[in-house]
N, C-alpha and C positions, 0 to 999 in steps of 0.2 A: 152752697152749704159748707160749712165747717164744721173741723172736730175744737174739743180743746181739753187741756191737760192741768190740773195743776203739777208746778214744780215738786210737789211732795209726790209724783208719782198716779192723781188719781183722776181717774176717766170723769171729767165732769157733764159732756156730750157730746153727743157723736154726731147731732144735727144741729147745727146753728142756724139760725135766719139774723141777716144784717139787715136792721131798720136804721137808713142813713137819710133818708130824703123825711122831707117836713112830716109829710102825710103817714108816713110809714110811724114814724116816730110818737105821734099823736096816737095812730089807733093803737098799736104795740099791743099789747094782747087783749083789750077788748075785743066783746062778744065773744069769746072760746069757753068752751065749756071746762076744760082743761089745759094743761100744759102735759103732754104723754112723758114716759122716764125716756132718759135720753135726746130733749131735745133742748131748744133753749134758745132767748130772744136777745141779742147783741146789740142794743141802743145807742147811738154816739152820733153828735156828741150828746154827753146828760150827767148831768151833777146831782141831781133828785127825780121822784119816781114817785106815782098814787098808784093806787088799787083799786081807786073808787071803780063803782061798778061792774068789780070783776066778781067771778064766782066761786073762785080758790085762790088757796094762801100761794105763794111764791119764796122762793130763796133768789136772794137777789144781790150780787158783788162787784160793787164799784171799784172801776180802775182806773188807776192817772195814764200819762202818755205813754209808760214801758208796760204797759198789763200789768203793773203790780198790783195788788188788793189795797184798797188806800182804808173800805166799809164794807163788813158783812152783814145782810139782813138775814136770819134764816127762820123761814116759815110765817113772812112779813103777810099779816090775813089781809081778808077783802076791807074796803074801805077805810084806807091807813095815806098817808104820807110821810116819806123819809124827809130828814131834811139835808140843807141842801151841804155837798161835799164839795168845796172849792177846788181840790186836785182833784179831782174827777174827771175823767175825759169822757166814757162809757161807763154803762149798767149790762151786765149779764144777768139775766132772768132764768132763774131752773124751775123745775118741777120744787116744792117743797120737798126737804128731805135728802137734797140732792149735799147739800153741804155738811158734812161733821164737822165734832168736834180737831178734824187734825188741818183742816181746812184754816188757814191762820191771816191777820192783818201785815202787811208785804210781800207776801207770798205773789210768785211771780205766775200768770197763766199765760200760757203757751196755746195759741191756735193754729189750726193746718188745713 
């Protein structure tokens, strides 16, 4: 588990889960009822991301190879897809809500 920060300073979660292997990657937060505050799915690699058949919205922040925010989705609902982000290395999945407005594109996240 990991935490992670952004550069502006703000707690974005304090539990990560690394979905790295195929299967992990596919299921990613289907069947959850939720996503709780403070936690958060780290995809990679992944350039785009659905929602189909999930049962809540998500805040979702694509990153190239240094973590910097390349795409913000915030409060991306059930049955949606992003399209696709060529510098995209990973997707960071939050609870909705988890991102403001100070939350910006290049912005660099810091994990630990």
């Amino acid at each position: 588990m990991k935490t992670c920060v952004s550069s502006s300073g703000k707690m974005l979660a304090t539990r990560i889960t690394v979905a790295e292997t195929v299967a992990a990657r596919v299921r990613g937060l289907l069947g959850r009822k939720e996503l709780p505050a403070g936690e958060g799915l780290l995809i990679r690699p992944c350039m785009s991301i659905h929602t189909f058949f999930m049962k809540f919205p998500i805040d979702a922040v694509f990153l190239d190879g240094d973590n910097r925010i390349v795409a913000l989705h915030r409060a991306l609902p059930p049955n949606r897809m992003t399209r696709i982000y060529p510098k995209a290395r990973s997707v960071l999945e939050l609870p909705a809500g988890t991102l403001d407005e100070n939350i910006q594109h290049g912005e660099l996240i810091e994990f630990s």
